[in-house]
C-alpha positions as CSV (number, residue, x, y, z in Angstrom):
1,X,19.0,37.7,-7.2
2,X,18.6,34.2,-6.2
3,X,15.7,34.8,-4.2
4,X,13.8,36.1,-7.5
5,X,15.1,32.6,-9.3
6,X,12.9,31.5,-6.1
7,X,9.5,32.9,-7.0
8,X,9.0,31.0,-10.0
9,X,9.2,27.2,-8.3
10,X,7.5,28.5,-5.1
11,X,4.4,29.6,-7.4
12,X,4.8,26.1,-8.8
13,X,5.2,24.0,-5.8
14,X,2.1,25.9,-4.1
15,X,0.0,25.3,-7.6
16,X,1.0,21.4,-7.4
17,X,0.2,21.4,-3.8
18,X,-3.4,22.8,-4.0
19,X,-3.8,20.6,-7.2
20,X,-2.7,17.7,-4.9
21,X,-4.9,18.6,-2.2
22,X,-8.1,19.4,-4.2
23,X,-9.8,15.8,-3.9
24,X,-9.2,15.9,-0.4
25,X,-10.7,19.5,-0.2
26,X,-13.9,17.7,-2.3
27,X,-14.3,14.5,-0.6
28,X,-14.4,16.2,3.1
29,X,-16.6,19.2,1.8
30,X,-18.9,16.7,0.1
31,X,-18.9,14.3,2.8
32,X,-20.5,16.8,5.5
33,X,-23.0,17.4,2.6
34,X,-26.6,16.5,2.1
35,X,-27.3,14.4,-1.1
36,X,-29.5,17.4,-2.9
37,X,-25.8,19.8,-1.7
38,X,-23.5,17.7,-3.5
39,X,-25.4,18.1,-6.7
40,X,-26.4,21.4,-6.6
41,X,-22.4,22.4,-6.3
42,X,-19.6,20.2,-5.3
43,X,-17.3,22.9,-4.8
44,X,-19.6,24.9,-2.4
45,X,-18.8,24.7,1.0
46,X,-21.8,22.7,3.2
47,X,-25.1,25.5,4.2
48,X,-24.7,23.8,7.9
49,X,-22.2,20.6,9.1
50,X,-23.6,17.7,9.3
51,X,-22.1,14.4,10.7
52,X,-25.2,12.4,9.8
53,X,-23.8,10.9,6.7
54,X,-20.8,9.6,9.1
55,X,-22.7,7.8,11.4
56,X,-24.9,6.2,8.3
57,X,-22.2,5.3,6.6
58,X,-20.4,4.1,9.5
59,X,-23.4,1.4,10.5
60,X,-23.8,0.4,6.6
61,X,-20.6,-0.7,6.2
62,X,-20.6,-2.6,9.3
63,X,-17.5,-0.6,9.9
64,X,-15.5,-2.5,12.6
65,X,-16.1,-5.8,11.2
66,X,-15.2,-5.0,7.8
67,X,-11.9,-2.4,9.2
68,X,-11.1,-5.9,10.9
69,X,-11.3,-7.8,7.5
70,X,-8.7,-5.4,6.1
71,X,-6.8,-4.6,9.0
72,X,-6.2,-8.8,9.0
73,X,-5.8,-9.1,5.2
74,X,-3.3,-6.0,5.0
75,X,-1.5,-6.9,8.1
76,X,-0.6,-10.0,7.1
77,X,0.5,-9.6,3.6
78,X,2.4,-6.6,4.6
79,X,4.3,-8.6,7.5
80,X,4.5,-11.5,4.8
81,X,6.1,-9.7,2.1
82,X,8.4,-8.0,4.4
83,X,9.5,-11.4,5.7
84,X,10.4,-13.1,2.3
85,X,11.3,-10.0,0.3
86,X,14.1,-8.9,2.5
87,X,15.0,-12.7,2.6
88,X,15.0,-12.8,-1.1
89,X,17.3,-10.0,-1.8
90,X,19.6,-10.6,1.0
91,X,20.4,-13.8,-1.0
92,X,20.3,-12.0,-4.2
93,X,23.0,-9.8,-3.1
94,X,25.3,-11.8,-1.2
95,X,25.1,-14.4,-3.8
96,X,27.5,-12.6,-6.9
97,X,26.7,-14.7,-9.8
98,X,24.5,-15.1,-13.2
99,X,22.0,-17.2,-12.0
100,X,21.2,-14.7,-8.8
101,X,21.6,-12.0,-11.3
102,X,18.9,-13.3,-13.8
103,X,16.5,-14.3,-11.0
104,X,17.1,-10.1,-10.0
105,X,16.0,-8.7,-13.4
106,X,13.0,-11.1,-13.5
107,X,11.7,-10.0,-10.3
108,X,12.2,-6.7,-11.7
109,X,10.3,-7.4,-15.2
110,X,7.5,-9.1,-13.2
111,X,6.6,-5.3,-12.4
112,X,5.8,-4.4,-15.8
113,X,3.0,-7.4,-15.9
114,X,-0.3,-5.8,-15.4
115,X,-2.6,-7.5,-13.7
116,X,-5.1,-7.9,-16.0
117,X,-3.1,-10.0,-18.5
118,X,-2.8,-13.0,-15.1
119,X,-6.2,-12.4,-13.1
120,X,-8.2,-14.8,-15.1
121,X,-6.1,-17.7,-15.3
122,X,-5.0,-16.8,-11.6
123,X,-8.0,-17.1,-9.9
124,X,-9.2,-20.3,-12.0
125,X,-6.2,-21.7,-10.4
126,X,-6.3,-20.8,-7.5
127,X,-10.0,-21.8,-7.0
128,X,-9.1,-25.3,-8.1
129,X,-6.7,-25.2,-5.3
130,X,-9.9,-24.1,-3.1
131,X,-8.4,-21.0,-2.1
132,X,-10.7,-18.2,-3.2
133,X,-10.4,-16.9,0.4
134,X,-8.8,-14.5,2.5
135,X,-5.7,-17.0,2.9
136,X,-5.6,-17.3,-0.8
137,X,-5.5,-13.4,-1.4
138,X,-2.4,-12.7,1.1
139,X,-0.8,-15.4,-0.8
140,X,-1.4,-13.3,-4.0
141,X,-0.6,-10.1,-2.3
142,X,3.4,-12.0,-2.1
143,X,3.5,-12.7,-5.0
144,X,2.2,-9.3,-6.8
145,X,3.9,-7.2,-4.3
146,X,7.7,-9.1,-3.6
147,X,8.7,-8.1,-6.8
148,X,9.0,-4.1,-6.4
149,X,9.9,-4.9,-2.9
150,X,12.7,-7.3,-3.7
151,X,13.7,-4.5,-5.7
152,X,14.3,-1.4,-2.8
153,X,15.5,-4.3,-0.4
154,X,18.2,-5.2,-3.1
155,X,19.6,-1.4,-3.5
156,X,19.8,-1.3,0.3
157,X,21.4,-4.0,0.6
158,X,24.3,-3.0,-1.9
159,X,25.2,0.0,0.2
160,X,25.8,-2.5,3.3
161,X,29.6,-3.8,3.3
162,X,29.8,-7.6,3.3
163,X,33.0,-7.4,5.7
164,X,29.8,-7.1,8.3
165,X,28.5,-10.6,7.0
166,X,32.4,-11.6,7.2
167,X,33.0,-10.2,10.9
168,X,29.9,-12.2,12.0
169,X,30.8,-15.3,10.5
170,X,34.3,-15.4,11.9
171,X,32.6,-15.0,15.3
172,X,30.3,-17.8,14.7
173,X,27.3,-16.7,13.3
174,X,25.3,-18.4,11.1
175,X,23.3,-17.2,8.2
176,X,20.3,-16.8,9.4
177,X,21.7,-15.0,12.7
178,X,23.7,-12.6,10.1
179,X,20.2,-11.1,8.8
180,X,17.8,-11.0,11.3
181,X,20.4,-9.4,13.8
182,X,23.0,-7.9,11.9
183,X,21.2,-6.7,8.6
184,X,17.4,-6.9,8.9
185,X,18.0,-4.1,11.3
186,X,20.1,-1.8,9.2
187,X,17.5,-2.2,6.8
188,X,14.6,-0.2,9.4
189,X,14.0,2.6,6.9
190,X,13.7,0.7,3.9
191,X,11.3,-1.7,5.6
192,X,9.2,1.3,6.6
193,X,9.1,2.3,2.8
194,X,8.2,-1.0,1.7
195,X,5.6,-1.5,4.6
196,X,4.0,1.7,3.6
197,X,3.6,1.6,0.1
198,X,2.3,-1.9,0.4
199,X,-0.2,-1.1,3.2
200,X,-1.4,1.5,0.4
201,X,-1.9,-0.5,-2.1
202,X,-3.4,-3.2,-0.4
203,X,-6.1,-1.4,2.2
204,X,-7.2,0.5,-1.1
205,X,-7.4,-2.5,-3.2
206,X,-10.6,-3.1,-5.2
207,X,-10.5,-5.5,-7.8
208,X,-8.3,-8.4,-6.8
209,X,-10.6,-9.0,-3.4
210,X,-13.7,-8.6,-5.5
211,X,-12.4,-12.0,-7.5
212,X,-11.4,-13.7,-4.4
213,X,-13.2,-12.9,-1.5
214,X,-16.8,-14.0,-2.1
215,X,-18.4,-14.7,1.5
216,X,-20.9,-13.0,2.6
217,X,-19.0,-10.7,5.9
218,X,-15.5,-11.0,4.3
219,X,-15.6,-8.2,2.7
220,X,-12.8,-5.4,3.0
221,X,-13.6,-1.6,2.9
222,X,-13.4,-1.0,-0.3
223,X,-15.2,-3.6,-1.2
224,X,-18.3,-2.3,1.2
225,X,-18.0,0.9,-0.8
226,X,-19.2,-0.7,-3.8
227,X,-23.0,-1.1,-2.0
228,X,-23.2,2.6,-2.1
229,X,-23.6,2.9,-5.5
230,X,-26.6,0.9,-6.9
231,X,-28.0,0.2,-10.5
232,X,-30.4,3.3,-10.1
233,X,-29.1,5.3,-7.4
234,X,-25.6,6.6,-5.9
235,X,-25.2,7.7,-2.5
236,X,-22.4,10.0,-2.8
237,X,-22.9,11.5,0.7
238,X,-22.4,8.4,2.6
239,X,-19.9,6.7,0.0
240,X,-17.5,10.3,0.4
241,X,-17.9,9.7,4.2
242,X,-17.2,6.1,4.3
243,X,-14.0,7.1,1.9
244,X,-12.7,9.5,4.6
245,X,-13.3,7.5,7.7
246,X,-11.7,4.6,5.5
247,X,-8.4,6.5,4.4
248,X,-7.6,8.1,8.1
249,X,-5.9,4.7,9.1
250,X,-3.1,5.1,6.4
251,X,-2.8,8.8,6.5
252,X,-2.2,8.7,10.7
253,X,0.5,5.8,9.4
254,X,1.4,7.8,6.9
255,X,2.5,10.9,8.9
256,X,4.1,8.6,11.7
257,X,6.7,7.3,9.1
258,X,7.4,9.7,6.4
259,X,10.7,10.7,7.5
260,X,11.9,7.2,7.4
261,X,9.8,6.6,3.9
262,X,11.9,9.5,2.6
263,X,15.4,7.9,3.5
264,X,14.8,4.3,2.9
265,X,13.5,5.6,-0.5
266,X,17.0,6.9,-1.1
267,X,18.5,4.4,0.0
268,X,16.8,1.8,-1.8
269,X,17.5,3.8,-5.5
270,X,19.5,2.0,-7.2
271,X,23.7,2.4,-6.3
């Protein structure tokens, strides 16, 4: 009897999985498409494979110069807000008072800002400060992504007893010596979550490098993308390639750390 319960959320889960999966189904067909193909039906599998638009796309985005632009950029924001947000809400939650607690639920508010409301009087001040550059956007990558960050890190953090911050102290340990070799470690699969779902966000980024990033080979990937599609033309066929050569980074990461995404989601919820 149960297994006829079944039927129903299988049916489901396989419909949700296909509807997940379709973009990916559209962007690899198209992608081994001709540019005539892709408008005749987009849905149609290729007449022959073709890797030509791979290779054209692959030399017009300048591809391992501009990967290396947002390998760097991603890299180092990741890393950064890794660093201070696990800092952050280490203190947060050892600390047990009003003040830690209303600095908590405004790191937790700052998520509902969208970005359009700050981005104007954001990068005004930030180029008076001369850094519209590469240095300038990690440093807004810290502060648009600790907040979310600060938050998982924090419901870890409350399922770890304090009598280990105790039993370290009474053997001498200092503060810093507590977290990076007591508790930063603990803390492996919610870092992987947090590493993740920043790398995401950032590698795929669009508008806040095309605000800040305005030199000539600085570009990132998706900001390359955009010379695909001009005022009177769109080359679909090499902008759908350049899209799957760009996303197979994060999906190989992806896969590599999904089991530790899963638990250090759970484990970051909130206790």
């Amino acid at each position: 009897m149960r297994k006829k319960y079944l039927i129903p959320l299988e049916v489901i889960g396989i419909f949700l999985a296909l509807l997940w999966l379709a973009p990916f189904y559209l962007m690899i067909v198209n992608s081994l498409k001709t540019k005539r193909e892709i408008f005749e039906d987009t849905l149609k599998p290729p007449s022959h494979l073709t890797f030509d638009n791979y290779i054209a796309a692959f030399k017009e985005l300048d591809f391992l110069k501009t990967f290396g632009n947002s390998l760097l950029i991603t890299g180092a924001s990741v890393i950064i807000i890794i660093i201070f947000s696990a800092m952050a809400a280490y203190a947060l939650s050892r600390t047990k008072s009003k003040v830690s607690t209303i600095i908590f639920f405004i790191f937790v508010a700052a998520m509902l800002i969208p970005f359009q409301s700050v981005m104007i009087p954001l990068v005004t001040i930030f180029g008076k400060f001369e850094m519209l550059n590469r240095g300038g956007l990690i440093f807004m990558y810290l502060g648009f992504g600790a907040s979310l960050s600060i938050f998982l890190y924090h419901g870890a953090l409350n399922s770890i007893p304090k009598s280990l911050d105790e039993a370290a102290t009474i053997d001498g340990a200092n503060k810093f010596q507590i977290f990076w070799h007591i508790i930063f470690p603990i803390l492996k699969p919610i870092t992987v979550t947090v590493a993740i779902l920043n790398t995401i966000w950032i590698w795929n980024d669009y508008l806040l490098p095309s605000l800040v990033i305005n030199q000539q080979g600085m570009e990132t990937i998706p900001l390359k993308m955009f010379f695909f599609f001009g005022e009177y033309t769109k080359q679909w066929h090499l902008a759908l390639a350049g899209l799957t050569i760009a996303i197979i980074p994060v999906i190989i990461l992806y896969f590599f750390a999904q089991r530790e995404i899963i638990k250090g989601v759970s484990e970051g919820a909130v206790k």
